[in-house]
C-alpha positions as CSV (number, residue, x, y, z in Angstrom):
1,X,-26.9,-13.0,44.7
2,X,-30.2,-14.6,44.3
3,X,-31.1,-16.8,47.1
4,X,-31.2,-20.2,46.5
5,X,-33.1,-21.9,48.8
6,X,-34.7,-25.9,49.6
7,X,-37.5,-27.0,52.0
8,X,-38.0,-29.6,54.1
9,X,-40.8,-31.5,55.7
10,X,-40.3,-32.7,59.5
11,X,-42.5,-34.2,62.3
12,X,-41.4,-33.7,66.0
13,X,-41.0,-37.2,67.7
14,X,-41.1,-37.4,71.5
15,X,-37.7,-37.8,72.0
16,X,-36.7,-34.8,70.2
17,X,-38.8,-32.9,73.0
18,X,-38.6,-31.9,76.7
19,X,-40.5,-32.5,79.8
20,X,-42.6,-29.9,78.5
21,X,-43.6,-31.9,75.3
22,X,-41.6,-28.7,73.4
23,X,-38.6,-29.3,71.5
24,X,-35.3,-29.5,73.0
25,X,-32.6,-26.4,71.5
26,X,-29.6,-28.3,70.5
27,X,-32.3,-30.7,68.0
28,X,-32.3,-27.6,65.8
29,X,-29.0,-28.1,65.1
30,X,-29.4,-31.8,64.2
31,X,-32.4,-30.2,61.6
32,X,-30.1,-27.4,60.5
33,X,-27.9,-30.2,59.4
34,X,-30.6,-32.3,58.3
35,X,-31.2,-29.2,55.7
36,X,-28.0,-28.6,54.8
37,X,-27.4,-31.5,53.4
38,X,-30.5,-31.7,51.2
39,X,-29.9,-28.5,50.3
40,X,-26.0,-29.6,49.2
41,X,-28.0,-32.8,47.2
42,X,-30.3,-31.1,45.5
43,X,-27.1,-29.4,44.1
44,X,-26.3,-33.2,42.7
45,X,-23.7,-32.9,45.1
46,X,-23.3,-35.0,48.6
47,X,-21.6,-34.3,51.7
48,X,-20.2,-38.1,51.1
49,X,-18.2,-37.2,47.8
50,X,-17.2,-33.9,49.4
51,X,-15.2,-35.7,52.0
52,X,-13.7,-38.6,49.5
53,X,-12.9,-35.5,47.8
54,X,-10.9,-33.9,50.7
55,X,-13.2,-31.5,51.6
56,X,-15.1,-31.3,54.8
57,X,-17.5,-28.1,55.7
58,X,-17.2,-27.6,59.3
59,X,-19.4,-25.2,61.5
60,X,-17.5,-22.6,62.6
61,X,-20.1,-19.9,63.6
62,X,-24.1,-20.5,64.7
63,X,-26.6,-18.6,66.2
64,X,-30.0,-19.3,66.8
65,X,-33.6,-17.3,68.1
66,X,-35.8,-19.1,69.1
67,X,-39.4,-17.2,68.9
68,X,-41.8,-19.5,69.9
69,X,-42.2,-23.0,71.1
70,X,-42.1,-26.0,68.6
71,X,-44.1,-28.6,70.1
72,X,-44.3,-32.5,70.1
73,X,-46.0,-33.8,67.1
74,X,-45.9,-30.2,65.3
75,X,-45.4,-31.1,61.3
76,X,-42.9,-28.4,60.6
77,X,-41.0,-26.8,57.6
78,X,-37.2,-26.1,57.3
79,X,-36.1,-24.1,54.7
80,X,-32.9,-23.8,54.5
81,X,-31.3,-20.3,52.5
82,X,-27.8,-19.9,50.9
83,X,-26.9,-16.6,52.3
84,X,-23.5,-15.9,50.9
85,X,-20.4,-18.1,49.4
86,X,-17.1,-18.0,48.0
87,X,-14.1,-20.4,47.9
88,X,-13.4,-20.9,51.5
89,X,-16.5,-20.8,53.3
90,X,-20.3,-20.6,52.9
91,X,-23.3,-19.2,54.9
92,X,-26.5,-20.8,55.7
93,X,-30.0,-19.4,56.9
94,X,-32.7,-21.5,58.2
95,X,-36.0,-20.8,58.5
96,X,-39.0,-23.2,60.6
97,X,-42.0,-22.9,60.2
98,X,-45.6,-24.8,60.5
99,X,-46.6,-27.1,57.6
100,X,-48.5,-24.1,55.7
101,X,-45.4,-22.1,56.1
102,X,-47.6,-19.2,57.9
103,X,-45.7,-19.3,61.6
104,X,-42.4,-18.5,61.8
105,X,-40.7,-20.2,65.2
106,X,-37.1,-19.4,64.7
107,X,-34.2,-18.9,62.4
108,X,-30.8,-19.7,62.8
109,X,-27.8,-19.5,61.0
110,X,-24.1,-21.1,60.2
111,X,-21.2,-20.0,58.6
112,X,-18.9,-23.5,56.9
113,X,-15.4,-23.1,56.1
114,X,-14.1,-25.7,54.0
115,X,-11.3,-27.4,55.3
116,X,-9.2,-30.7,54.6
117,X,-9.3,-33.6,56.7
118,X,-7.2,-32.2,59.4
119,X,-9.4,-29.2,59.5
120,X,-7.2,-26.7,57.9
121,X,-8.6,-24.6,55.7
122,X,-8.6,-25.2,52.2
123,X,-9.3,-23.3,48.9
124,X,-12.2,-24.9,47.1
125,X,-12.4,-24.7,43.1
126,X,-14.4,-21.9,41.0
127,X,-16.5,-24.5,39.8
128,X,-18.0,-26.2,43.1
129,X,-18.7,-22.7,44.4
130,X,-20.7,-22.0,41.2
131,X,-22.3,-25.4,41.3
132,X,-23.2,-24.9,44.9
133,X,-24.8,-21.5,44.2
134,X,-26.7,-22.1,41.1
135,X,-30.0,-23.2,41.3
């Protein structure tokens, strides 16, 4: 599969930091998310109609390595990567960089399932799978 893939532009407020003025792990998360779901719209798609559809992407599997320190104030780039996807779940790598995209501070990744409302699995169709893939 050719990877389809969106970028995003983020500044790193203080709060989002540590005592150390670097960022805190668990806001990589919040900008993993924060990617995902631009990467979803730029599909014309939204996490919104997804769930007044029925169908909700849960994480079910993230890692994260971290290899060097995002600081306060840093203007950073998060690209986030469709790895792999089929009808019941879809993979996710991210990428951040600095704003000219020439050092690489971690990459993470997430596998989705889709699932109903009461988070039980659920088959998606053919055609939302191809519309999420496409570019």
């Amino acid at each position: 599969m050719e990877k389809s893939c969106h970028t995003i532009d983020h500044r790193v407020y203080y709060n989002e930091t540590d005592q150390m003025g670097r960022v805190y792990h668990s806001n990589y998360v919040i900008w993993m998310e924060k990617g995902r779901t631009e990467f979803i719209r730029t599909k014309k798609i939204s996490y919104k109609s997804l769930e007044e559809d029925g169908i909700f992407l849960p994480v079910s599997d993230i890692d994260i390595k971290f290899f060097k320190a995002i600081e306060y104030d840093m203007e950073l780039k998060i690209k986030t990567i469709l790895t792999e996807i089929n009808r019941i779940k879809v993979k996710f790598r991210y990428e951040f960089y600095d704003s000219g995209m020439e050092i690489l501070f971690g990459v993470a990744n997430t596998t989705n399932i889709f699932t109903d409302r009461d988070g039980r699995p659920k088959r998606v169709t053919k055609e939302l799978v191809d519309r999420i893939k496409n570019n």
